[in-house]
C-alpha positions, 0 to 999 in steps of 0.5 A: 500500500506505501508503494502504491500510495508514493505512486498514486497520483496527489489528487487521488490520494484522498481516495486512499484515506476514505473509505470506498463506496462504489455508489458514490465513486460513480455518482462522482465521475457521472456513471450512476447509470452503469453502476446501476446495471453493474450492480443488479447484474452482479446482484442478480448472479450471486443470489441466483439459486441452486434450483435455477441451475438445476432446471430446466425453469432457469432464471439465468441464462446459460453464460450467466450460470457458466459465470456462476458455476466458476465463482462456485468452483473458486470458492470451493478451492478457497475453502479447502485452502482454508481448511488445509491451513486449519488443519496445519495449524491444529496438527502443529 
């Protein structure tokens, strides 16, 4: 963060000290409009439910479900990487 900080340009060093909201980022620069679709896309894959891609009732569409499938995927590897580390810690 220190290197990233001496890099960043002094008009955007204020945007290190705040904490960051995309809302307001985007009403800032003008982009409220694709904030909005950005955010109910996204909204829209992570609540999707386990019956939409089981079925042949999909409230996805087929890439929509693909995009889904790989978050599943990472989180799972995720959660065997932290189990692994658990256990490391609780066999030491």
């Amino acid at each position: 963060m220190e290197a990233f900080g001496n890099w960043c340009p002094p008009e955007s060093q204020t945007l290190l000290a705040r904490a960051w909201k995309w809302n307001r980022e985007a009403k800032a620069a003008g982009l409220e409009d694709q904030f909005e679709f950005l955010y109910s896309y996204t909204s829209r894959l992570l609540h999707a439910t386990p019956l939409g891609i089981t079925t042949d009732q999909k409230n996805l569409e087929p890439s929509e479900i693909a995009i889904f499938m790989r978050f599943i995927h990472v989180s799972l590897i995720d959660i065997l990487d932290i189990t692994a580390k658990l256990r490391q810690l609780i066999e030491d």
